[in-house]
SESEVEX-429513 format. One record per residue: x, y, z of N, C-alpha, C, CB in turn; residue in one letter. Coordinates in steps of 0.001 Angstrom, whole numbers, plus 500000, padded with zeros to 6 digits. Glycine has a CB too. Example, Ala and Ser with C-alpha at 12.3 -4.5 7.8 and 13.67 -1.06 7.14 Angstrom:
# residues 2
nxx=513190	nyy=494310	nzz=507800	caxx=512300	cayy=495500	cazz=507800	cxx=513200	cyy=496700	czz=507800	cbxx=511308	cbyy=495527	cbzz=509046	keke=A $
nxx=512850	nyy=497750	nzz=507080	caxx=513670	cayy=498940	cazz=507140	cxx=512900	cyy=500030	czz=507870	cbxx=514084	cbyy=499402	cbzz=505725	keke=S $
This chain:
# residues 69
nxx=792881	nyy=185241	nzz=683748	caxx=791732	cayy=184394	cazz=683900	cxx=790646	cyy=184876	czz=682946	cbxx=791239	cbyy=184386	cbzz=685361	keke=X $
nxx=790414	nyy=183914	nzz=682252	caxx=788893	cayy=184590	cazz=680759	cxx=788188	cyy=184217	czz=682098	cbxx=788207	cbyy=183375	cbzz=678579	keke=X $
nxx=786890	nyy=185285	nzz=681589	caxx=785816	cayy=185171	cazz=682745	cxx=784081	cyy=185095	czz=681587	cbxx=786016	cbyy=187041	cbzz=684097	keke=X $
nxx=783508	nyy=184236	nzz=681557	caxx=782007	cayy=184267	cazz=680403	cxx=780842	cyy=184867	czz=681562	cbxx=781359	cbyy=182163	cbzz=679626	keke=X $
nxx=779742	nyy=185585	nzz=681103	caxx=778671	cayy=186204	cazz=681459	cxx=777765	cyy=185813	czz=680722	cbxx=778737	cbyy=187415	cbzz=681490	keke=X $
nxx=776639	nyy=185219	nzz=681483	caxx=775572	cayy=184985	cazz=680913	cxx=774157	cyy=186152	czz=681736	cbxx=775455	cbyy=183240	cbzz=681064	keke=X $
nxx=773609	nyy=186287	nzz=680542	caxx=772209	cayy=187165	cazz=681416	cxx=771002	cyy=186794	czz=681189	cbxx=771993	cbyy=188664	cbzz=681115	keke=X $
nxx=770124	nyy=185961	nzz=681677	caxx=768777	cayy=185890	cazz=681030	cxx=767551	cyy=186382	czz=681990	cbxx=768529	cbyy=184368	cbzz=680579	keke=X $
nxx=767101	nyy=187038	nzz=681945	caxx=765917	cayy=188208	cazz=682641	cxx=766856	cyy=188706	czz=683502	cbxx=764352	cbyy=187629	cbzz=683555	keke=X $
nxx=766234	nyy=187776	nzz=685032	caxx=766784	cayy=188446	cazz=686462	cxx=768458	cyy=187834	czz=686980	cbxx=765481	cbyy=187929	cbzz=687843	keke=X $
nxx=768542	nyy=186988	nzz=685719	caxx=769504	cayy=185799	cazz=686426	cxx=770879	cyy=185863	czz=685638	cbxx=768787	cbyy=184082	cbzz=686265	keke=X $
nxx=771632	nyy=186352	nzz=686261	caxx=772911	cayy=187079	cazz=686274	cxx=774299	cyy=185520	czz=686312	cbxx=772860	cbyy=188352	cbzz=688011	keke=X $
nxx=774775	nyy=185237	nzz=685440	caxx=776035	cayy=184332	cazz=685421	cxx=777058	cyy=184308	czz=685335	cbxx=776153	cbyy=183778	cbzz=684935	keke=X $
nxx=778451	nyy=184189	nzz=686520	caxx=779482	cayy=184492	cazz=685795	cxx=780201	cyy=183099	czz=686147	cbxx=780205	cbyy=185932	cbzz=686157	keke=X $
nxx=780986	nyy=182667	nzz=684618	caxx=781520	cayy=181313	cazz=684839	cxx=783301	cyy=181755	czz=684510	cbxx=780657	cbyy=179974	cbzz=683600	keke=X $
nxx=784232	nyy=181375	nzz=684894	caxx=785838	cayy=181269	cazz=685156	cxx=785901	cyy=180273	czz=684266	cbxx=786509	cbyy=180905	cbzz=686716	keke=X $
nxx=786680	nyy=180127	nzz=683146	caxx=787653	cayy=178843	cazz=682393	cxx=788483	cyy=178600	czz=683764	cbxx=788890	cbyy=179386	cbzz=680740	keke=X $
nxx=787780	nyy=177101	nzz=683122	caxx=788485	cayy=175919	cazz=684506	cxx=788677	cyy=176201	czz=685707	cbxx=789836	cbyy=175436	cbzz=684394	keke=X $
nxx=787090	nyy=176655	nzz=686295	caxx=787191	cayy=176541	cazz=687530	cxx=785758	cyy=175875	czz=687469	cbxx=787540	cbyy=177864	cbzz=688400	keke=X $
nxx=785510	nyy=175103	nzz=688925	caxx=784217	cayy=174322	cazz=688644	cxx=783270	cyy=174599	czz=689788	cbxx=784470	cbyy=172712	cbzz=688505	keke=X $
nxx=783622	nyy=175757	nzz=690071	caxx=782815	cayy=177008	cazz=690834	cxx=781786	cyy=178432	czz=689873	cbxx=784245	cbyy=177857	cbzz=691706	keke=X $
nxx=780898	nyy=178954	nzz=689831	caxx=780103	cayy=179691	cazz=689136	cxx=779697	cyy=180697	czz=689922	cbxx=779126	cbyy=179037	cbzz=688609	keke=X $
nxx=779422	nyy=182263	nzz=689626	caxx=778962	cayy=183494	cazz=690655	cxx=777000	cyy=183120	czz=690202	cbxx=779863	cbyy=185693	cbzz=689976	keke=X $
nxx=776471	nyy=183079	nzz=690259	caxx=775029	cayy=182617	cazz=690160	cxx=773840	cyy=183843	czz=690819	cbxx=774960	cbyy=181071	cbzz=691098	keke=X $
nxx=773464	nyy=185191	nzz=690195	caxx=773439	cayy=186333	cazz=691180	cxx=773715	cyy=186025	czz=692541	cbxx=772194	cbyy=186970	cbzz=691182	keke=X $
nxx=775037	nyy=185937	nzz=692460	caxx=775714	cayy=186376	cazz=693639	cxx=776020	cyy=185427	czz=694517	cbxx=775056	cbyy=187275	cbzz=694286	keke=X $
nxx=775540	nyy=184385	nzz=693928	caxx=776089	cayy=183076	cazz=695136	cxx=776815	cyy=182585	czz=694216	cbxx=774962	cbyy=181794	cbzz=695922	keke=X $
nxx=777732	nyy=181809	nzz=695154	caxx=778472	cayy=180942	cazz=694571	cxx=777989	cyy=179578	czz=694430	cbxx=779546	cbyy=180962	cbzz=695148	keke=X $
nxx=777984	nyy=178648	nzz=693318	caxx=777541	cayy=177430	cazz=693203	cxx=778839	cyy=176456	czz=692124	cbxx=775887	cbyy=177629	cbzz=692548	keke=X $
nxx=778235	nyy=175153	nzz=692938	caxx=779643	cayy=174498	cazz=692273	cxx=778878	cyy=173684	czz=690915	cbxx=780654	cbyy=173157	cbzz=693590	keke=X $
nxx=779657	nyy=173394	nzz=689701	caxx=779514	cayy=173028	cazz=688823	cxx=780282	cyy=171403	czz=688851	cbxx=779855	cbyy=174089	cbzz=688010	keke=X $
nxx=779559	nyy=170471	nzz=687916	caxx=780587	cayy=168906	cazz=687994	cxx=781665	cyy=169102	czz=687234	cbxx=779905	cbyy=167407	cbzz=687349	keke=X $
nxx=781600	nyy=170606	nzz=686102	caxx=782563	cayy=170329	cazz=685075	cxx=782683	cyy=171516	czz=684985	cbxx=782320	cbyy=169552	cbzz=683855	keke=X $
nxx=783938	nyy=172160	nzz=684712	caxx=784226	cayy=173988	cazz=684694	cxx=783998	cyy=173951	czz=682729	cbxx=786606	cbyy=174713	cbzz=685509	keke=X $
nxx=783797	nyy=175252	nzz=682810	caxx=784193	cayy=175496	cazz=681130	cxx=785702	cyy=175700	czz=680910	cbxx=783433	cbyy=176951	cbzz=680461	keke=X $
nxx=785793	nyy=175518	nzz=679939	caxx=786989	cayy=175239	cazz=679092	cxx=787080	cyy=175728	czz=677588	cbxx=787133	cbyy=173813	cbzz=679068	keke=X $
nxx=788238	nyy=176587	nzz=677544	caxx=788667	cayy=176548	cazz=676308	cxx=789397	cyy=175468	czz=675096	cbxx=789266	cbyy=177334	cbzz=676514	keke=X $
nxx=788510	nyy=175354	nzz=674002	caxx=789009	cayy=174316	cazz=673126	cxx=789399	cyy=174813	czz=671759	cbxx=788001	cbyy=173260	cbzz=672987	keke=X $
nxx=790099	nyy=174641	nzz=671585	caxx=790833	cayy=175534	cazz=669851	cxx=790292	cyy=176827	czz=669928	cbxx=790194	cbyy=174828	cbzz=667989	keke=X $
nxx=790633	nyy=177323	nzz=671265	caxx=790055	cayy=179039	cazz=671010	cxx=789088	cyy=179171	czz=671370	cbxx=789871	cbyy=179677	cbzz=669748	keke=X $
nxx=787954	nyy=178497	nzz=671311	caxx=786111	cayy=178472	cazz=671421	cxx=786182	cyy=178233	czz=673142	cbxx=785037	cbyy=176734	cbzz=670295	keke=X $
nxx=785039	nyy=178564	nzz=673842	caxx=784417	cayy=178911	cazz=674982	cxx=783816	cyy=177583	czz=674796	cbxx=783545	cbyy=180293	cbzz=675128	keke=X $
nxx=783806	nyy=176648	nzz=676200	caxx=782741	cayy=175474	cazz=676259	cxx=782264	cyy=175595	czz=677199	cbxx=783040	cbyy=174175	cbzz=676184	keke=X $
nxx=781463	nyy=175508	nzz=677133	caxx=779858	cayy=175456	cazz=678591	cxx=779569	cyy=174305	czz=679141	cbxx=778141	cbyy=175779	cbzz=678054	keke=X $
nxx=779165	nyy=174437	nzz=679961	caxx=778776	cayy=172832	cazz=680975	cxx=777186	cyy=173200	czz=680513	cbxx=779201	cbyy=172765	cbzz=683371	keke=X $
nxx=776551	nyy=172551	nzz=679594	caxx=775104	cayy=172944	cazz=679118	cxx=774263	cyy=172471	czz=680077	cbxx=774648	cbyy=172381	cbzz=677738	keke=X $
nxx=774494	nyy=171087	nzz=680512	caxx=773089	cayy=171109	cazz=681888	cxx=773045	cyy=172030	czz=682713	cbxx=773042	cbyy=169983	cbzz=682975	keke=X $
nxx=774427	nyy=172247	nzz=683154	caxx=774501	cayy=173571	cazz=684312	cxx=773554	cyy=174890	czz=683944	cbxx=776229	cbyy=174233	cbzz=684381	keke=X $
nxx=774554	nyy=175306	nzz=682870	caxx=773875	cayy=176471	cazz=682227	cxx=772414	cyy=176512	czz=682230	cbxx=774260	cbyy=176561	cbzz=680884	keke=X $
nxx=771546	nyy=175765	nzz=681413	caxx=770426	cayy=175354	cazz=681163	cxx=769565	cyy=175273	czz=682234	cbxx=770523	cbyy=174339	cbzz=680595	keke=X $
nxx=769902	nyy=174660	nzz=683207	caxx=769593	cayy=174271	cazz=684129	cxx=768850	cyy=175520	czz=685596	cbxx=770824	cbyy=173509	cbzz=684253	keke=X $
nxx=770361	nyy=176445	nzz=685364	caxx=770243	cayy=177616	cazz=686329	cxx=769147	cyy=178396	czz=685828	cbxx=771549	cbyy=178512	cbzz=686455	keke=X $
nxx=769053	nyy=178363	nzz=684387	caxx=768215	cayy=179566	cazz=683786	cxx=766787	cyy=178778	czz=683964	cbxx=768661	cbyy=180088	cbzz=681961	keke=X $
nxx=766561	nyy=177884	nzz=684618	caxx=765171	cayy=177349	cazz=685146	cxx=764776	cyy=176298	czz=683828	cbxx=763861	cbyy=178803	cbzz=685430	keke=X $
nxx=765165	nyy=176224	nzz=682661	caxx=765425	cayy=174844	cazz=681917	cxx=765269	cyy=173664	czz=681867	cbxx=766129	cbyy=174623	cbzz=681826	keke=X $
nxx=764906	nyy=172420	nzz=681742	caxx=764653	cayy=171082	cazz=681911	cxx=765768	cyy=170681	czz=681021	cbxx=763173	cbyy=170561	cbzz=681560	keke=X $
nxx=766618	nyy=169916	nzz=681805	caxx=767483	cayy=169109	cazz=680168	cxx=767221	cyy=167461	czz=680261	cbxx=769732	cbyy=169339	cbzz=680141	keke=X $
nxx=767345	nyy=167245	nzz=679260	caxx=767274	cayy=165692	cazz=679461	cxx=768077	cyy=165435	czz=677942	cbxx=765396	cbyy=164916	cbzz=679660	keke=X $
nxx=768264	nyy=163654	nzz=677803	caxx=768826	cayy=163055	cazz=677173	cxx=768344	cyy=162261	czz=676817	cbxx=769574	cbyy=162851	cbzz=677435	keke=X $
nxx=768174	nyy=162396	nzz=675077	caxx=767721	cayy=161170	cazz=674416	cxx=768784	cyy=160051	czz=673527	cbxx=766687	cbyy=161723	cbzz=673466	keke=X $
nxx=768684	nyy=159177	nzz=674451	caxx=769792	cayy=158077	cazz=673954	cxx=770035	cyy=157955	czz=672707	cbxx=769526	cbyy=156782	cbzz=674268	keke=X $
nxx=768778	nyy=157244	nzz=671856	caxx=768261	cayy=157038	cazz=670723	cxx=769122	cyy=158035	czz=669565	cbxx=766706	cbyy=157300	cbzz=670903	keke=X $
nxx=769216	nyy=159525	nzz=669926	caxx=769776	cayy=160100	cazz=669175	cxx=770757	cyy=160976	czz=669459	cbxx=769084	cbyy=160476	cbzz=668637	keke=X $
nxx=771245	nyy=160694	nzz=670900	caxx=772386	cayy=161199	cazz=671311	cxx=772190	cyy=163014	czz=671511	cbxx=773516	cbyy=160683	cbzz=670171	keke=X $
nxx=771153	nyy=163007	nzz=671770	caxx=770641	cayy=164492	cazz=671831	cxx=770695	cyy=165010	czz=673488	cbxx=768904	cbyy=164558	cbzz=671171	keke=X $
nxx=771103	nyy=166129	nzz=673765	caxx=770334	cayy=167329	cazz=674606	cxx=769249	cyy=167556	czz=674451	cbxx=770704	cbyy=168489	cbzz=674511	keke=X $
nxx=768134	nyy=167058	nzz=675049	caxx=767182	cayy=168653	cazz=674501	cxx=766380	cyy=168944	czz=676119	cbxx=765478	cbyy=168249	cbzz=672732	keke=X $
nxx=766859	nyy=170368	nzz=675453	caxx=766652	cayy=171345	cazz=676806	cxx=765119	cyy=172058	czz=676365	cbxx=768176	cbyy=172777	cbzz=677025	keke=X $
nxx=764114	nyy=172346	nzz=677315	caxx=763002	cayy=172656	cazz=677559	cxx=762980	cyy=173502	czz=678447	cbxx=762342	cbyy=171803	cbzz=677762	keke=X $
């Protein structure tokens, strides 16, 4: 099982390839979409991600953008 770690200040992440469960310091929280490996590369569920680390995401149609705040 690959396992990804994210750390930003106090806030501790651990996400499982293809599982759509997350360790979140220490709780467990469910995700809509697990990460996944694609030609080798690590993919992130970016709202999730973004999101936990206290983040705003939104979507601009117009240009098919993320943008996270």
């Amino acid at each position: 099982m690959s396992i990804m770690r994210v750390v930003k200040t106090a806030i501790f992440m651990r996400l499982s390839i293809d599982s759509t469960s997350a360790d979140v310091n220490s709780e467990n929280v469910a995700m809509d979409v697990p990460a996944r490996l694609v030609n080798g590369k690590t993919m992130v569920p970016l709202r999730f991600l973004s999101e936990e680390m206290g983040y705003t995401v939104t979507w601009d149609e117009a240009t098919r953008t993320a943008v996270i705040e």
